[in-house]
MIGUZA-57263 format. One record per residue (C-alpha): chain; x, y, z; residue in three letters. Coordinates in pm, whole numbers. Layout:
% residues N
ATOM   unit        X        Y        Z   code
ATOM      A        X        Y        Z    ALA
...
% end
This chain:
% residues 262
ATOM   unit        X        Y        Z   code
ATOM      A    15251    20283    12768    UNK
ATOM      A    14927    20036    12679    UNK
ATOM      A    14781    19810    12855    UNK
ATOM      A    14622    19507    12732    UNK
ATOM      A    14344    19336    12929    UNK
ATOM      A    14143    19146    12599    UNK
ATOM      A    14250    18819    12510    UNK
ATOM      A    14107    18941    12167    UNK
ATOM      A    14384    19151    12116    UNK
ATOM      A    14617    19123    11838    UNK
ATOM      A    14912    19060    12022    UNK
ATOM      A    14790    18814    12257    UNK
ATOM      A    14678    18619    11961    UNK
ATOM      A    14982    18635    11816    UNK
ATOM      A    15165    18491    12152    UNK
ATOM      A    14919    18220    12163    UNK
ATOM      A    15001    18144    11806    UNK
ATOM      A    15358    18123    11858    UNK
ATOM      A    15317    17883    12087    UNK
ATOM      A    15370    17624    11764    UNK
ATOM      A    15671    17602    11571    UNK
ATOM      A    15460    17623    11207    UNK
ATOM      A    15364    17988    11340    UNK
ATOM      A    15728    18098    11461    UNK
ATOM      A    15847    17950    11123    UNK
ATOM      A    15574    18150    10911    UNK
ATOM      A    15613    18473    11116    UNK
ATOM      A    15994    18421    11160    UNK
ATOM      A    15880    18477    11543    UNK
ATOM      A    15958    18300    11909    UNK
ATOM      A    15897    18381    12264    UNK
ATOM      A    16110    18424    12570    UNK
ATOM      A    15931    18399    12901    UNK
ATOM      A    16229    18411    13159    UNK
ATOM      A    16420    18739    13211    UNK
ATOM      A    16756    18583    13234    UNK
ATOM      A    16668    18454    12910    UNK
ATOM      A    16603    18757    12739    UNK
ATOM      A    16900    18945    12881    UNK
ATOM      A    17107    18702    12759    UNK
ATOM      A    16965    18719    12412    UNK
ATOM      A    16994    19072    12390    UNK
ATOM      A    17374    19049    12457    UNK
ATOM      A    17377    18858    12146    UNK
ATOM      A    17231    19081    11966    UNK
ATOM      A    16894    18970    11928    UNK
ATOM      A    16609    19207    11870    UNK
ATOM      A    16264    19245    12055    UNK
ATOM      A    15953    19315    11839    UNK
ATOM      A    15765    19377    12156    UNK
ATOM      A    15728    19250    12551    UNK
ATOM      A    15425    19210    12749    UNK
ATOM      A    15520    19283    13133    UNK
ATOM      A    15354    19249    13468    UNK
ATOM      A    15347    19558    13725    UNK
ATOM      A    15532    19378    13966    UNK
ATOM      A    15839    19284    13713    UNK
ATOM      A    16148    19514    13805    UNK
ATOM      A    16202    19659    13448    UNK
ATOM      A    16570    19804    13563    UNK
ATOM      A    16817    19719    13353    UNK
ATOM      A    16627    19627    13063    UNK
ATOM      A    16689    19952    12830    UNK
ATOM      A    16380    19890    12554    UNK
ATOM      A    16214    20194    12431    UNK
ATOM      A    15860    20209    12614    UNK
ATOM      A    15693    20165    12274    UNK
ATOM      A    15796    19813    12289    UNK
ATOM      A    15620    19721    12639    UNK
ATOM      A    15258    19639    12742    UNK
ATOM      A    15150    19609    13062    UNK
ATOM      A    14931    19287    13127    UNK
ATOM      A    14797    19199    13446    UNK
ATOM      A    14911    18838    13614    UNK
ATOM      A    14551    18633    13488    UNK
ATOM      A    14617    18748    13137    UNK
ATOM      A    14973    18652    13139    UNK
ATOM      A    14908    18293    13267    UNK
ATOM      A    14711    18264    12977    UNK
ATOM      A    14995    18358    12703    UNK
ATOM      A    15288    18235    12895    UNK
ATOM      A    15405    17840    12779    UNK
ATOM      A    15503    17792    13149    UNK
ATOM      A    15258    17689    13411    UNK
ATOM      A    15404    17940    13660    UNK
ATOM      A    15489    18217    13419    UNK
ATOM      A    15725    18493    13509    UNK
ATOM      A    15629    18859    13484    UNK
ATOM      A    15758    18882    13093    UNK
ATOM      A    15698    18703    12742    UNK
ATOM      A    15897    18887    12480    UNK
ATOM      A    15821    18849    12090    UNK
ATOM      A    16173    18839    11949    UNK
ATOM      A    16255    18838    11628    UNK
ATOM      A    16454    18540    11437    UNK
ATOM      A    16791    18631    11259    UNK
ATOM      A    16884    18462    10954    UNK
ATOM      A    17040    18125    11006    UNK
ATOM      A    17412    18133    10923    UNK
ATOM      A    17494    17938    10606    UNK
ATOM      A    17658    17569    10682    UNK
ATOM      A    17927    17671    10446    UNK
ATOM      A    18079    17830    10736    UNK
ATOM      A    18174    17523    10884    UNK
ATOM      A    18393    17488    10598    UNK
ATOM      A    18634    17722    10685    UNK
ATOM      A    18822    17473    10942    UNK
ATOM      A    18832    17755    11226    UNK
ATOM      A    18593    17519    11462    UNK
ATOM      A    18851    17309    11601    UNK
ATOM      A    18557    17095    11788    UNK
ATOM      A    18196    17048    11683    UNK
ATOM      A    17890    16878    11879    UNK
ATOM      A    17733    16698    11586    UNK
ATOM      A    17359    16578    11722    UNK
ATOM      A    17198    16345    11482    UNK
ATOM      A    16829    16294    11479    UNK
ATOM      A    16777    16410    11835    UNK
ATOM      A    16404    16398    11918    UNK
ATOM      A    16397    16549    12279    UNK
ATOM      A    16436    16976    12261    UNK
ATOM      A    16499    16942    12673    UNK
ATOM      A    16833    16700    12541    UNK
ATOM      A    16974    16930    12309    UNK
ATOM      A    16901    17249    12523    UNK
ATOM      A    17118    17047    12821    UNK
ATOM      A    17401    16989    12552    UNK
ATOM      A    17402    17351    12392    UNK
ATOM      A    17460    17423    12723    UNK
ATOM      A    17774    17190    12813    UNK
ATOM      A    17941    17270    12478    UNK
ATOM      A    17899    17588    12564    UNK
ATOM      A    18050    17554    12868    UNK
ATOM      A    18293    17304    12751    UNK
ATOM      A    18445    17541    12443    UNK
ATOM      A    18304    17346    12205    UNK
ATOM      A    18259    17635    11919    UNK
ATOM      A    18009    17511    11675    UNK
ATOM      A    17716    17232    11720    UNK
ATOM      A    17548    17073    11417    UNK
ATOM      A    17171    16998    11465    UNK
ATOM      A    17121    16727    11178    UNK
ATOM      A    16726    16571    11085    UNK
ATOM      A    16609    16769    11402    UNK
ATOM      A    16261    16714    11456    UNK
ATOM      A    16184    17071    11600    UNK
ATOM      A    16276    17464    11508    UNK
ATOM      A    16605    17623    11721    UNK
ATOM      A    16316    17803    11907    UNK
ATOM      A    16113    17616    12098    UNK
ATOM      A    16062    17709    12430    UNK
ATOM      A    16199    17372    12629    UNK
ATOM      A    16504    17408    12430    UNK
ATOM      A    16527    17781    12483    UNK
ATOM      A    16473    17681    12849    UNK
ATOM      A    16725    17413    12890    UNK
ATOM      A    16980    17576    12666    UNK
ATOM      A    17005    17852    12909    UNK
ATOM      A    17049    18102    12670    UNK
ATOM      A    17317    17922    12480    UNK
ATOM      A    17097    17888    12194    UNK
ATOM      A    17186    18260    12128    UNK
ATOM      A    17484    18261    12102    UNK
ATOM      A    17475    18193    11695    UNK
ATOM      A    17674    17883    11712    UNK
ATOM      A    17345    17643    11558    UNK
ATOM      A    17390    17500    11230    UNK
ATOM      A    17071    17290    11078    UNK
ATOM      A    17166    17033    10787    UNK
ATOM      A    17014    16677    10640    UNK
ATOM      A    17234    16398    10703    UNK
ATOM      A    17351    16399    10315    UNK
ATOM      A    17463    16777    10395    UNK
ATOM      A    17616    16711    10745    UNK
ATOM      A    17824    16377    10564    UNK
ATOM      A    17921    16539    10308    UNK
ATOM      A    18078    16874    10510    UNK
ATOM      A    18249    16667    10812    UNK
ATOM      A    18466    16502    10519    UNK
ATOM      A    18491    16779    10289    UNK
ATOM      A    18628    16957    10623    UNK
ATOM      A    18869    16693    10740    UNK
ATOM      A    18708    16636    11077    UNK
ATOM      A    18820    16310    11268    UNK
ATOM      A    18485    16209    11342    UNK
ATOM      A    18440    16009    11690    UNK
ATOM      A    18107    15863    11749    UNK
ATOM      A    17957    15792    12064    UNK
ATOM      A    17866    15420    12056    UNK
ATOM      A    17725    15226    12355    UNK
ATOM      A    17936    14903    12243    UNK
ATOM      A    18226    15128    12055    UNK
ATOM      A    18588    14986    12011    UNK
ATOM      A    18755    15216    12254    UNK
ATOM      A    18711    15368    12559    UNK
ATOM      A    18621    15758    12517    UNK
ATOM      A    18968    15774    12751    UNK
ATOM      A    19157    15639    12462    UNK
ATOM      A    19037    15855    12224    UNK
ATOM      A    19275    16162    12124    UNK
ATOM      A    19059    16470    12075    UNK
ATOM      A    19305    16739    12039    UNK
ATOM      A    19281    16722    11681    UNK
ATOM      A    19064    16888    11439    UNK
ATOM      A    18735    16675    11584    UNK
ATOM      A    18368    16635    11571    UNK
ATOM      A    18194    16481    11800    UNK
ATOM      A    17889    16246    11700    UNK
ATOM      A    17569    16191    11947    UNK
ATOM      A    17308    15928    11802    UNK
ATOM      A    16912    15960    11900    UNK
ATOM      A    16847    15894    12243    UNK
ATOM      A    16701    15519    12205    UNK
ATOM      A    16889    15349    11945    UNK
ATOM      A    17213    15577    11896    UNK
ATOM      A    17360    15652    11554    UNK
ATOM      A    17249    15424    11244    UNK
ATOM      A    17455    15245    11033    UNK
ATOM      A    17521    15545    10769    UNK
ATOM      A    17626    15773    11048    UNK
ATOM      A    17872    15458    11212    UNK
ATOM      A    18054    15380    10902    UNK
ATOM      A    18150    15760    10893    UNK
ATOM      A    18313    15755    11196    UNK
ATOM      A    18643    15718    11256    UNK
ATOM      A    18629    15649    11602    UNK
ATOM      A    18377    15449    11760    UNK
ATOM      A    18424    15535    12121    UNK
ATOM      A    18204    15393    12453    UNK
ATOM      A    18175    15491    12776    UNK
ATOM      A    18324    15250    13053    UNK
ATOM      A    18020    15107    13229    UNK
ATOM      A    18086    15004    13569    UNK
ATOM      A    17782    14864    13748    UNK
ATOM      A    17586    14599    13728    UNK
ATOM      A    17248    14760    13574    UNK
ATOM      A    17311    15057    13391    UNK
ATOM      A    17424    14970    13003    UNK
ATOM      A    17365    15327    12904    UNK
ATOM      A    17326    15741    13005    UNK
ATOM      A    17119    16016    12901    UNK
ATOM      A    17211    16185    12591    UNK
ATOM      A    17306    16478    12752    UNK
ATOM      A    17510    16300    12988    UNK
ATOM      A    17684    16097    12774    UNK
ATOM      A    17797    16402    12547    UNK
ATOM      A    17904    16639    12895    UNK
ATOM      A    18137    16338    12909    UNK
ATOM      A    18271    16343    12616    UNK
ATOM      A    18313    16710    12586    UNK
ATOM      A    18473    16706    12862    UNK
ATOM      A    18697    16441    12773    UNK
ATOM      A    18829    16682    12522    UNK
ATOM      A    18843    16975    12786    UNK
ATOM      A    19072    16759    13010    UNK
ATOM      A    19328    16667    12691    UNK
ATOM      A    19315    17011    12548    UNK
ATOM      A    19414    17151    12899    UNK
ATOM      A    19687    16923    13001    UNK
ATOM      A    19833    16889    12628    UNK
ATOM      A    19827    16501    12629    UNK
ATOM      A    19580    16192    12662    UNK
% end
């Protein structure tokens, strides 16, 4: 097994690189830097190009072919790891090919997450994670300012990211598929006609989370054919977090879905 101690070194270049999303797009490369993280992406299938490790990590379990680790010590991995407290791993994985949007089309996702225009990778990561948790099957990333990969939405996601559930579209593309596949599309609107109570989701449904300052714009509204709210009961708060607002709603649909009526 090597052992890298130069911060000259290829590889630790290359880690440094892929730090930005223009190298993990040109290299078709991104990092994991949390163990859980990687186990959980290997269950999915994903594969490792290679995996820098410190002495002290317990390396049970892990099953890669010793040609695929190198040992750092703990200064040189605080230098390549994106956290400030870095674990005893960063893995270079490498990116599958995205699955086409045409297989939305097929009608077999009974619910999508469809986030619009999202600009916070810590948000979506939070709401991979609840639709995850909540059976949603699909979620639709639409004008997203950042790559699948980065690490705060790796981190947030908990791993759902890998589960091969992300679609990527324009707003043209993701229009034009949630009518050509007969979703009932409910939008989450701070002043929306209905309560999110009143809405039915048992059907065929997407559901439609706006940016996190100024919602969904006017294109993405007149799509909808719900405009739902969340009942606001105090006497500040006029709004949630993005990420709370959609584990809301998703689970909205959990509680219909499992008791068979509104």
């Amino acid at each position: 097994m090597e052992k890298i101690t130069s911060l000259q070194n290829p590889r630790v270049k290359q880690i440094r690189r892929l730090r930005e999303r223009k190298t993990r797009e040109a290299e078709q490369r991104f990092l994991i830097d949390y163990e859980r993280d990687l186990e959980r992406a290997l269950a999915q299938g994903f594969e490792v190009d290679y995996l820098f490790y410190c002495s002290d990590l317990d390396r049970e379990g892990m099953l890669l072919p010793e040609s695929l680790i190198f040992e750092v010590e703990r200064d040189l991995m605080e230098k390549v790891s994106y956290r400030e407290n870095p674990s005893s791993l960063v893995a270079v994985m490498k990116i599958p090919s995205p699955r086409p949007l045409s297989d939305l089309l097929s009608g077999e996702e009974s619910l999508l997450l469809c986030l619009v225009g999202l600009e916070k990778p810590g948000n979506v990561g939070a709401l991979l994670r609840s639709a995850d948790a909540a059976g949603f099957s699909a979620v639709l990333l639409v004008d997203s300012p950042f790559d699948l990969y980065n690490p705060n939405l790796i981190r947030a996601s908990t791993g759902a990211i890998f589960l091969g559930n992300v679609y990527q579209s324009t707003s043209p593309e993701a229009l034009q598929l949630l009518k050509a596949a007969r979703y009932q599309c409910v939008g989450a609107i701070v002043d929306g006609s209905v309560s999110l109570f009143e809405v039915d989701f048992r059907p065929h449904t997407a559901l439609i989370l706006g940016t996190e300052d100024i919602g969904l714009d006017e294109r993405w509204k007149a799509a909808c054919d719900v405009a739902a709210r969340i009942p606001m009961q105090g006497l500040i708060a006029d709004s949630l977090n993005v990420s709370v607002s959609g584990a809301l709603f998703m689970y909205e649909a959990v509680r219909q879905r499992l008791k068979g009526t509104l």
